[in-house]
N, CA and C atoms as an extended XYZ file, in Angstrom:
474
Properties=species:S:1:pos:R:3:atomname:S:1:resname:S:1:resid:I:1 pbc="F F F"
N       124.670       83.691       94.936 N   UNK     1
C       123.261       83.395       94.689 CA  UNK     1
C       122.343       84.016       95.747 C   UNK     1
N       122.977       83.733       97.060 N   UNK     2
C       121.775       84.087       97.902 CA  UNK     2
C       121.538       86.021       97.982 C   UNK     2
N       122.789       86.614       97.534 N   UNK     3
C       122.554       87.727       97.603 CA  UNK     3
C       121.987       88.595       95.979 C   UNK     3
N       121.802       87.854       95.516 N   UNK     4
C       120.892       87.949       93.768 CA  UNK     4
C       119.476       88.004       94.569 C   UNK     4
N       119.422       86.588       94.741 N   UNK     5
C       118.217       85.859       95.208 CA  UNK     5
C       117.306       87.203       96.302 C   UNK     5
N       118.202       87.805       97.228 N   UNK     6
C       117.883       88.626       98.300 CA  UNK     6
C       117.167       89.748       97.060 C   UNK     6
N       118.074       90.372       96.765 N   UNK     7
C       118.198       91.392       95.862 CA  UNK     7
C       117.007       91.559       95.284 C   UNK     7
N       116.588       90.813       94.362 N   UNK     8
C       116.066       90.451       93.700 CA  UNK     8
C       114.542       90.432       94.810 C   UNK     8
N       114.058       90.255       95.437 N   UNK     9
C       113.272       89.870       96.499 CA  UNK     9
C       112.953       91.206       96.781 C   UNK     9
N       114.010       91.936       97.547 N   UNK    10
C       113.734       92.602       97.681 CA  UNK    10
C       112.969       93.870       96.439 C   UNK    10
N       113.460       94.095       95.682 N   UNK    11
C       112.807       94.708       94.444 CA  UNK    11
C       111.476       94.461       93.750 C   UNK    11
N       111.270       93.044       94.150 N   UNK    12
C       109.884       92.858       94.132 CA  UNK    12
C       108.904       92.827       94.752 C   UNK    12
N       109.389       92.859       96.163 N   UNK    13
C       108.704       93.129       97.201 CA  UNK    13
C       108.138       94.723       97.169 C   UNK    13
N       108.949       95.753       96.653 N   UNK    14
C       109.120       96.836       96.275 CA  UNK    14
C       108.179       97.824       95.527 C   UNK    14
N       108.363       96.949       94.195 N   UNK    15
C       107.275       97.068       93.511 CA  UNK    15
C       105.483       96.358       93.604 C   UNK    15
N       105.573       95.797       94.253 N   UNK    16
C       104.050       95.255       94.731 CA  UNK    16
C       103.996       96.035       95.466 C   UNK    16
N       104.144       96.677       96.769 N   UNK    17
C       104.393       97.732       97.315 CA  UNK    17
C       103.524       99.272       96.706 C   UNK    17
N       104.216       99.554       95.828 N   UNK    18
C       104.372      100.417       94.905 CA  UNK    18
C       102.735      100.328       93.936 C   UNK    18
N       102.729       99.191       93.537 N   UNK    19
C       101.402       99.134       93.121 CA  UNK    19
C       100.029       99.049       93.767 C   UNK    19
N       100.488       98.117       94.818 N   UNK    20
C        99.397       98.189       95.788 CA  UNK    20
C        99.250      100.011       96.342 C   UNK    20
N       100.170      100.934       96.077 N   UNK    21
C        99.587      102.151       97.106 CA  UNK    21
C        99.025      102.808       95.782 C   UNK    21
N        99.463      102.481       94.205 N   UNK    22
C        98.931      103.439       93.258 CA  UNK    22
C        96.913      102.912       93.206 C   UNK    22
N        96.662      101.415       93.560 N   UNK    23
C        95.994      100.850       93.411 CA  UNK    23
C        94.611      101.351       94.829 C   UNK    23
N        95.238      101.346       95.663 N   UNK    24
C        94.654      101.847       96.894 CA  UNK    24
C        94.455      103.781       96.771 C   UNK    24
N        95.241      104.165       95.891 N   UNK    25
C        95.379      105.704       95.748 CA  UNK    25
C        93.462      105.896       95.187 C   UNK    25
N        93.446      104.920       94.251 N   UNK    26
C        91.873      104.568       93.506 CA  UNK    26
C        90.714      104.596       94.213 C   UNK    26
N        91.030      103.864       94.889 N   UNK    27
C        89.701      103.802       96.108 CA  UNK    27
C        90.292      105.053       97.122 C   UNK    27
N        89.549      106.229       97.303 N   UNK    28
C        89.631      107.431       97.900 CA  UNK    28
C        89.232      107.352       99.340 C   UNK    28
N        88.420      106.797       99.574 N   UNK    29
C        87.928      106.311      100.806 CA  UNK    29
C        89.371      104.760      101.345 C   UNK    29
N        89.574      104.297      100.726 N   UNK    30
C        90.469      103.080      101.095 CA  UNK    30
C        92.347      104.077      101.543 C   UNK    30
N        92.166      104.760      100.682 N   UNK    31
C        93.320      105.344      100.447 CA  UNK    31
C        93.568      106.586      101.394 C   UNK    31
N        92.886      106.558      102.326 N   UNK    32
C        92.850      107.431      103.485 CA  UNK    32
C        93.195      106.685      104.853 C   UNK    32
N        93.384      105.519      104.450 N   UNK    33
C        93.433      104.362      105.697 CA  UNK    33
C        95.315      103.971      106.301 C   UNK    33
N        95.621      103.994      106.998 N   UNK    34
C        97.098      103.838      107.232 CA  UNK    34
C        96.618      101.843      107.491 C   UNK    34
N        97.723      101.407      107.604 N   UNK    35
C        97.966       99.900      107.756 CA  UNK    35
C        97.409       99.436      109.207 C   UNK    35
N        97.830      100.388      110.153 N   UNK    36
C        97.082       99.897      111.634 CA  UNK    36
C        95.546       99.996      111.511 C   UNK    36
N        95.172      101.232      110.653 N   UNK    37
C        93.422      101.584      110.786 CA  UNK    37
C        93.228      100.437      110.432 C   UNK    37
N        93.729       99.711      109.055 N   UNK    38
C        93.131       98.846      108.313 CA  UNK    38
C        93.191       97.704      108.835 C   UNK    38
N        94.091       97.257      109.745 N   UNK    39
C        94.376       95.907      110.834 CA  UNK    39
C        92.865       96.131      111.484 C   UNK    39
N        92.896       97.484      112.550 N   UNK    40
C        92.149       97.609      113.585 CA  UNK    40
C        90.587       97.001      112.817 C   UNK    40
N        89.910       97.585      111.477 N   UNK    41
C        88.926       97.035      110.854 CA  UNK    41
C        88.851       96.030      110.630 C   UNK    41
N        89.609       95.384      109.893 N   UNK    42
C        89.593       94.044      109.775 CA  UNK    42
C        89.215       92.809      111.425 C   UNK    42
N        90.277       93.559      112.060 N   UNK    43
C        90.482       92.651      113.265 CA  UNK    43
C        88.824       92.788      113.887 C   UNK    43
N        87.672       94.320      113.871 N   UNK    44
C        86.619       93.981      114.356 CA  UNK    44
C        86.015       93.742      113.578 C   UNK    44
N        86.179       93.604      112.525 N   UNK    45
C        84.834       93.108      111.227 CA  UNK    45
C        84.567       91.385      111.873 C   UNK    45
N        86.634       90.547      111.554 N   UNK    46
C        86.581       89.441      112.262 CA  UNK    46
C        85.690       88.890      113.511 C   UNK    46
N        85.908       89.781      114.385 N   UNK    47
C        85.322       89.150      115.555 CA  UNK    47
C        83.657       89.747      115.556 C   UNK    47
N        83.397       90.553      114.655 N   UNK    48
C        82.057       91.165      114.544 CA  UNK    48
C        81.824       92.160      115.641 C   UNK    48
N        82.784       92.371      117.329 N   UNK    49
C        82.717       93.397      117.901 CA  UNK    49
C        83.872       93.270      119.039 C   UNK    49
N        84.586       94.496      119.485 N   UNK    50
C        85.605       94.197      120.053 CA  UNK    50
C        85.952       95.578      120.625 C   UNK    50
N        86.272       95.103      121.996 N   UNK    51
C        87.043       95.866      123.148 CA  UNK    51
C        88.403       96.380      123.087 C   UNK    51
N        88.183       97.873      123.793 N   UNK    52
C        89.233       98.655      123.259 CA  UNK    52
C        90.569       97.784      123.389 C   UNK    52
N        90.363       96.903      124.738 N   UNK    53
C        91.394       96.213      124.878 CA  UNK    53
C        91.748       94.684      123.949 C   UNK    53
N        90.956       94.130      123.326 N   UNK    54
C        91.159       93.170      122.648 CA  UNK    54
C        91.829       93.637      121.168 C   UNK    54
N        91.419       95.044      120.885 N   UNK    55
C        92.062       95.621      119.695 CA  UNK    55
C        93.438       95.650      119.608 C   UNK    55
N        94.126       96.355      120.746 N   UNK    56
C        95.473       96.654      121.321 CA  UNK    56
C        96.250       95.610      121.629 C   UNK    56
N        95.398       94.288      122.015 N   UNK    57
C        96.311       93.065      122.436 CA  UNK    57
C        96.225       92.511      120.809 C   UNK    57
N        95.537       92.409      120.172 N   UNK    58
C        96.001       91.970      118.546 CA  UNK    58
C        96.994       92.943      118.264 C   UNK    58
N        96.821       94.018      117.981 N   UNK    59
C        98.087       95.114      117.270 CA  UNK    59
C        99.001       94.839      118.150 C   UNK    59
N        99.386       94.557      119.306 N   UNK    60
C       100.693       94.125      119.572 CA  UNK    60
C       101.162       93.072      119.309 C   UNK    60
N       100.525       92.037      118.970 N   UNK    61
C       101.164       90.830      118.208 CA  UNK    61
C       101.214       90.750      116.894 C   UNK    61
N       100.852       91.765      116.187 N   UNK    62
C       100.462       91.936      115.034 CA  UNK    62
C       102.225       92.250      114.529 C   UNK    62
N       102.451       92.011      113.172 N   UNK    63
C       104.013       92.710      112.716 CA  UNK    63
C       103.683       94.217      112.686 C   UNK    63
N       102.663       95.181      113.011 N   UNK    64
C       102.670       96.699      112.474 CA  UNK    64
C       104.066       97.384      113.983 C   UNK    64
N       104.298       98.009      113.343 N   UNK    65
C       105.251       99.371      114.060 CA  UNK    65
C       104.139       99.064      115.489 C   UNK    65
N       104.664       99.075      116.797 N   UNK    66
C       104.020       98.872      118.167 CA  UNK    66
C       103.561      100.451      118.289 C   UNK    66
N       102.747      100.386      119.432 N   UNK    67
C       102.358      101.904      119.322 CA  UNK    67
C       101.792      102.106      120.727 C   UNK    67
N       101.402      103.248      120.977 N   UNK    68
C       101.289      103.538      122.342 CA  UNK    68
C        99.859      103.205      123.134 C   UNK    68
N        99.114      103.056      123.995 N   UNK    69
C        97.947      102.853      124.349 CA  UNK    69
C        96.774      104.426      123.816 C   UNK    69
N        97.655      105.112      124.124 N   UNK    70
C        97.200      106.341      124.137 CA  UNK    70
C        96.981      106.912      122.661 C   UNK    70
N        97.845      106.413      121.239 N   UNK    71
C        97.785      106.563      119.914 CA  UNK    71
C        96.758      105.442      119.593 C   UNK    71
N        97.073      104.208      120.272 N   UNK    72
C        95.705      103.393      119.834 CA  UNK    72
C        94.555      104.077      119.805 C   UNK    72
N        94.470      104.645      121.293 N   UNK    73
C        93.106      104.834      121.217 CA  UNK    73
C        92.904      106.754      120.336 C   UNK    73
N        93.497      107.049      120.408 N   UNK    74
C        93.617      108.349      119.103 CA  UNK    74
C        92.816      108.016      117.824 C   UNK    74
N        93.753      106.989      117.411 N   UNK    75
C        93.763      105.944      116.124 CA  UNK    75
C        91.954      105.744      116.170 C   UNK    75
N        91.591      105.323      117.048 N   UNK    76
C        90.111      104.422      117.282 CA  UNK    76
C        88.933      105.730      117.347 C   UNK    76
N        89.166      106.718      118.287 N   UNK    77
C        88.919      107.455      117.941 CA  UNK    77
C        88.609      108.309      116.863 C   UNK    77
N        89.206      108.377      116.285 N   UNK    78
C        89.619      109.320      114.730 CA  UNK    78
C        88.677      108.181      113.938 C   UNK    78
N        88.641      107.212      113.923 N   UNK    79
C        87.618      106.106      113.278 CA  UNK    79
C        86.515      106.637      113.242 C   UNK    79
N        85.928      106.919      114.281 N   UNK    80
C        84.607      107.109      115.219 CA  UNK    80
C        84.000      108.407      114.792 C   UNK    80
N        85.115      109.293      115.100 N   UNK    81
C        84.240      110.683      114.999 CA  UNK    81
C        84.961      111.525      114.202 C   UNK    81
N        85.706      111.209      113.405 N   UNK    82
C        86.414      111.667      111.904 CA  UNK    82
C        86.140      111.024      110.965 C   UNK    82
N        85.850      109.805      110.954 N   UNK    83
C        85.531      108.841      109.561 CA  UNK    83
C        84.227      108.388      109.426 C   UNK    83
N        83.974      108.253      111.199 N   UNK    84
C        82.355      107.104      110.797 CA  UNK    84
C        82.473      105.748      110.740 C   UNK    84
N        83.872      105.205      110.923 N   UNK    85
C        83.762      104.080      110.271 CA  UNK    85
C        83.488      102.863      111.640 C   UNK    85
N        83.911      103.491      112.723 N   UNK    86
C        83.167      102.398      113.988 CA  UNK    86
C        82.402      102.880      114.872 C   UNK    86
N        81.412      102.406      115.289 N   UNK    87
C        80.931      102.973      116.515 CA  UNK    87
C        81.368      102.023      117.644 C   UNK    87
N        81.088      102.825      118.821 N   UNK    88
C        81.167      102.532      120.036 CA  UNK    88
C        79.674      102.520      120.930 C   UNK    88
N        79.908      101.585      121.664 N   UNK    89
C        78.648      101.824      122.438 CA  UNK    89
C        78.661      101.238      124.074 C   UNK    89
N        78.032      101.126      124.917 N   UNK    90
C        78.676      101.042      126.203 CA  UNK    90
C        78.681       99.360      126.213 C   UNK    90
N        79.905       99.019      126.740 N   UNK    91
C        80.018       97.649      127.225 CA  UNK    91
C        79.211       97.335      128.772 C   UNK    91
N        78.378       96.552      128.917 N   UNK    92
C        77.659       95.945      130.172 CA  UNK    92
C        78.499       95.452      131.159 C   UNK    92
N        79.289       94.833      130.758 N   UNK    93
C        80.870       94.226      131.365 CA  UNK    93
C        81.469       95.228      132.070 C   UNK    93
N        82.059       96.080      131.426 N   UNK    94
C        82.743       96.940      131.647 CA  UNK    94
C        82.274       98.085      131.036 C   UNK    94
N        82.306       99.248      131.576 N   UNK    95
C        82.039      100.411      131.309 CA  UNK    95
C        83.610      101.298      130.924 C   UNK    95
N        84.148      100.963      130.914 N   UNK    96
C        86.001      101.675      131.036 CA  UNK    96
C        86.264      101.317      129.277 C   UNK    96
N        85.458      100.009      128.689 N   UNK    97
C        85.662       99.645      127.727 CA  UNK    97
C        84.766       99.487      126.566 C   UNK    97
N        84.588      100.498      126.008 N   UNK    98
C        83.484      100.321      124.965 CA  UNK    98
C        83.608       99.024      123.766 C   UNK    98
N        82.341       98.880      123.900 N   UNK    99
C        82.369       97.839      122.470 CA  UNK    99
C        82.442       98.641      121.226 C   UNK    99
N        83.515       98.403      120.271 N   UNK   100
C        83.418       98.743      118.846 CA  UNK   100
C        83.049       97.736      117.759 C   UNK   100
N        82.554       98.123      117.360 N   UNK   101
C        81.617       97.779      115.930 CA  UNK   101
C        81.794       98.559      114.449 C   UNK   101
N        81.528       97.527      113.385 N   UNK   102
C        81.869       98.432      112.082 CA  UNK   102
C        80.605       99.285      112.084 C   UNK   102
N        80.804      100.555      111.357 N   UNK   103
C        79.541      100.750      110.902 CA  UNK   103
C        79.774      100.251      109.291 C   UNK   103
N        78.260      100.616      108.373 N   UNK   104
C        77.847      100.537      106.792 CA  UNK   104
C        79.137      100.745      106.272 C   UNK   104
N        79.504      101.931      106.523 N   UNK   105
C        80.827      102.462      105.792 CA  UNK   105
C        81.824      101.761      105.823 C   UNK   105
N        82.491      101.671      107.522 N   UNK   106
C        83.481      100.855      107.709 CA  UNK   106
C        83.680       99.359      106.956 C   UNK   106
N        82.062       98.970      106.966 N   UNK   107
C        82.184       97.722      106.246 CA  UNK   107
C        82.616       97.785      104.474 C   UNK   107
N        81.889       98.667      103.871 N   UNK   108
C        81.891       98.900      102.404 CA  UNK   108
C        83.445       99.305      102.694 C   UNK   108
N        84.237      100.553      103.365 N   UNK   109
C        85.666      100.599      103.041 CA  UNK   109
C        86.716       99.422      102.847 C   UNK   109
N        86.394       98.287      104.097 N   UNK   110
C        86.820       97.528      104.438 CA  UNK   110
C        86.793       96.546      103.130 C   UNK   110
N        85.680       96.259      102.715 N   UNK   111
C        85.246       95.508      101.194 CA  UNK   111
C        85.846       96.095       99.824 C   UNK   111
N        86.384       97.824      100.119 N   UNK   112
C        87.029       97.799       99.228 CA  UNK   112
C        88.510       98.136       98.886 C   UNK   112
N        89.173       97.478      100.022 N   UNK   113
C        90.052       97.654      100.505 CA  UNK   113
C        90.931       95.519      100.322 C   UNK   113
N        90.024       95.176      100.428 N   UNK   114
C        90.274       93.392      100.189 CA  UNK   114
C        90.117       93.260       98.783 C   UNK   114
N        89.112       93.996       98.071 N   UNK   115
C        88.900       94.215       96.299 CA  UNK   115
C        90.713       94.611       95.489 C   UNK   115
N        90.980       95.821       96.627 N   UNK   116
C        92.355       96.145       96.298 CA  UNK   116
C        93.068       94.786       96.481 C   UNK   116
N        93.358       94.530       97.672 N   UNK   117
C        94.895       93.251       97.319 CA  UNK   117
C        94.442       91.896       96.828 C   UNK   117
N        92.905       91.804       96.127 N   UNK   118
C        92.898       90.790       95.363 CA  UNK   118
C        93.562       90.761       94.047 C   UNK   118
N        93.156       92.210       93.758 N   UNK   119
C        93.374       92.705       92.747 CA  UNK   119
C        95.318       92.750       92.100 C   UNK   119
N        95.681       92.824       93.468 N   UNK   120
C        97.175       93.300       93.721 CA  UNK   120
C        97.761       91.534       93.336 C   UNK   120
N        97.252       91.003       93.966 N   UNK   121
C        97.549       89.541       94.368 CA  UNK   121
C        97.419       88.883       93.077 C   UNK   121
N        96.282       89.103       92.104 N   UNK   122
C        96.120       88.766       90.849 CA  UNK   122
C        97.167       88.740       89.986 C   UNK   122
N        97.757       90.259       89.907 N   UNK   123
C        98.625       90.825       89.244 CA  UNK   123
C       100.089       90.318       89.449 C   UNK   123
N       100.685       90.105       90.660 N   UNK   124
C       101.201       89.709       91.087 CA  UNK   124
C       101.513       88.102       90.554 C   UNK   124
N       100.635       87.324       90.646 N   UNK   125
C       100.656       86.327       89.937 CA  UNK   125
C       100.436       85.908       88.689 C   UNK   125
N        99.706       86.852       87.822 N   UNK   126
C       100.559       87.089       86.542 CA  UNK   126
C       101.765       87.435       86.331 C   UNK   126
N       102.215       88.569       87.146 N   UNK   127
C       103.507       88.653       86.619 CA  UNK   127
C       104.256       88.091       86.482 C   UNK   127
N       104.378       86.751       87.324 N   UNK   128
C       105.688       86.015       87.300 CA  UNK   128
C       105.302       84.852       86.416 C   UNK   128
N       104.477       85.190       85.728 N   UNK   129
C       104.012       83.606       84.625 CA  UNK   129
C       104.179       82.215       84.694 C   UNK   129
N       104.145       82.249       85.813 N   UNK   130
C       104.270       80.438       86.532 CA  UNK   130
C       103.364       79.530       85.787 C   UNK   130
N       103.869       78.268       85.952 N   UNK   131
C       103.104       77.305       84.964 CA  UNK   131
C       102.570       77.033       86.731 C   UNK   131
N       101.235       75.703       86.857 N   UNK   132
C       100.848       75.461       87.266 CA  UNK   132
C       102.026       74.648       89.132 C   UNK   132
N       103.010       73.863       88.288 N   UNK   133
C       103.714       73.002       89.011 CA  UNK   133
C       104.867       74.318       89.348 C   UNK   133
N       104.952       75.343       88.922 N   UNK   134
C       106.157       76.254       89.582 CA  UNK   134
C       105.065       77.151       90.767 C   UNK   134
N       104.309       76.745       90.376 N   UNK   135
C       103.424       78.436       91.224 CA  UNK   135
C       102.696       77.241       92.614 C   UNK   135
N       102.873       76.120       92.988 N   UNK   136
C       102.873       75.132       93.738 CA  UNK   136
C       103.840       74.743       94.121 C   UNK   136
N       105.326       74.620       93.645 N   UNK   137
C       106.731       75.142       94.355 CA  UNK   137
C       107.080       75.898       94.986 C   UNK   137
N       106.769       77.441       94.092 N   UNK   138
C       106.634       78.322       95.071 CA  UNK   138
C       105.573       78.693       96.252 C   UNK   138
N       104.790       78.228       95.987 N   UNK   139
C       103.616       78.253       97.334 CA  UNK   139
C       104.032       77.450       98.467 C   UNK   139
N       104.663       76.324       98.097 N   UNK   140
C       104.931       75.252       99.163 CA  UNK   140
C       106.359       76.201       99.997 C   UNK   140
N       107.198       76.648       98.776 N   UNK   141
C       108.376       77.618       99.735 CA  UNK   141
C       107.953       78.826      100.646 C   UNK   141
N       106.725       79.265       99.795 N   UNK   142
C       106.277       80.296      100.643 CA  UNK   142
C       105.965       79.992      102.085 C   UNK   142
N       105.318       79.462      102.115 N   UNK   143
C       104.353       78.432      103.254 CA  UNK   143
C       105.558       77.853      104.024 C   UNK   143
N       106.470       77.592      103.708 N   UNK   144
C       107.526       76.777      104.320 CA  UNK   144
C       108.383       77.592      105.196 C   UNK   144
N       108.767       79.226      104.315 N   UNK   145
C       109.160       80.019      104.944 CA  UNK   145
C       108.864       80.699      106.218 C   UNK   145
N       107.486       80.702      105.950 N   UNK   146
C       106.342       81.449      106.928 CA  UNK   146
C       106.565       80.352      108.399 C   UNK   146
N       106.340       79.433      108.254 N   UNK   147
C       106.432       78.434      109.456 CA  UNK   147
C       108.296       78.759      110.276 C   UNK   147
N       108.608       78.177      109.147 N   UNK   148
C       110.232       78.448      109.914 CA  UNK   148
C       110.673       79.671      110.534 C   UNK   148
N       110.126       80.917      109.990 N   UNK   149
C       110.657       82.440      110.379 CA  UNK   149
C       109.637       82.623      111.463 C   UNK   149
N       108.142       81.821      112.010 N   UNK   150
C       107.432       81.864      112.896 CA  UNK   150
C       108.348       81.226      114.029 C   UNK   150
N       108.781       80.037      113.478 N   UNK   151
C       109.687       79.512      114.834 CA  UNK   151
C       110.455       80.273      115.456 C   UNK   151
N       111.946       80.616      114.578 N   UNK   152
C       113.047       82.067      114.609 CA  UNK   152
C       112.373       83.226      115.215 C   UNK   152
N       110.987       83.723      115.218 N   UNK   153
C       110.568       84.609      115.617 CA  UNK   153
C       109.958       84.590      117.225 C   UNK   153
N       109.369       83.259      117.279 N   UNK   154
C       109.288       83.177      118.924 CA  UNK   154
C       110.328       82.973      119.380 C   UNK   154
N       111.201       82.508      119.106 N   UNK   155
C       112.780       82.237      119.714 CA  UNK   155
C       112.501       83.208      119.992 C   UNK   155
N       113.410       84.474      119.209 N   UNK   156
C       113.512       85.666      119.401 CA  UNK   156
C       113.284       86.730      120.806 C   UNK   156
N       111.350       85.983      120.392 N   UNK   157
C       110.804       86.859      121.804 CA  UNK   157
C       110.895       86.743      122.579 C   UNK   157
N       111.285       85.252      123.149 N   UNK   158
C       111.537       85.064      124.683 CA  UNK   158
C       112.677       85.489      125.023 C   UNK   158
């Protein structure tokens, strides 16, 4: 069972996957974004403005692939003066550390980029045609999982 169960998981994990990138392929502007850009936006939309260093200390706790100080700031860069999508401007605090900010764009990409995995998420939950009391089973396992593999996972780190 448990290796059906895996199996099986995995393949669907797979295909959401799969749809989410044909779905993101749509939005041309969204679909130019790798998974860290799209963390890094999100993470300053969240806080409404944020230091090179507060960016880098989220993406390292973040699950994305770890990455170097020096690709971060590549990454942030390439935002800035390849896309448009953040500005920078001088921090008062610190000068070593610019404040980033969304710009118009960054925000509209960002908006249509959450349009995508609603969209994904929708679908997703059609597909598996849950009645009301299975799709609240499975939410409660979901949720259940998430906590326990959080525990297993700080273990881990120390």
């Amino acid at each position: 069972m448990p290796d059906r169960l895996g199996r099986l998981l995995f393949e669907f994990a797979a295909r959401i996957r799969r749809y989410r990138n044909l779905e993101m392929a749509r939005v041309e502007s969204a679909a130019k974004l790798s998974e860290r850009e799209v963390a890094i936006l999100e993470f300053i939309n969240s806080k409404g403005q944020a230091t090179f260093g507060e960016v880098a200390k989220e993406l390292i706790a973040s699950d994305l692939p770890k990455t170097s100080a020096s690709a971060l700031s590549q990454t942030i860069s390439a935002l800035f003066t390849e896309q448009g999508l953040v500005e920078k401007r001088l921090n008062p605090q610190d000068q070593r550390q610019p404040i980033i900010t969304l710009t118009e764009k960054g925000k509209t990409i960002l908006d249509a980029v959450r349009e995508v995995r609603i969209k994904v998420l929708t679908q997703v939950k059609a597909s598996m045609e849950l009645s009301e009391s299975d799709a609240l089973i499975l939410e409660q396992a979901w949720a259940r999982g998430i906590v326990n593999f959080d525990k297993i996972l700080a273990k881990e780190s120390h």
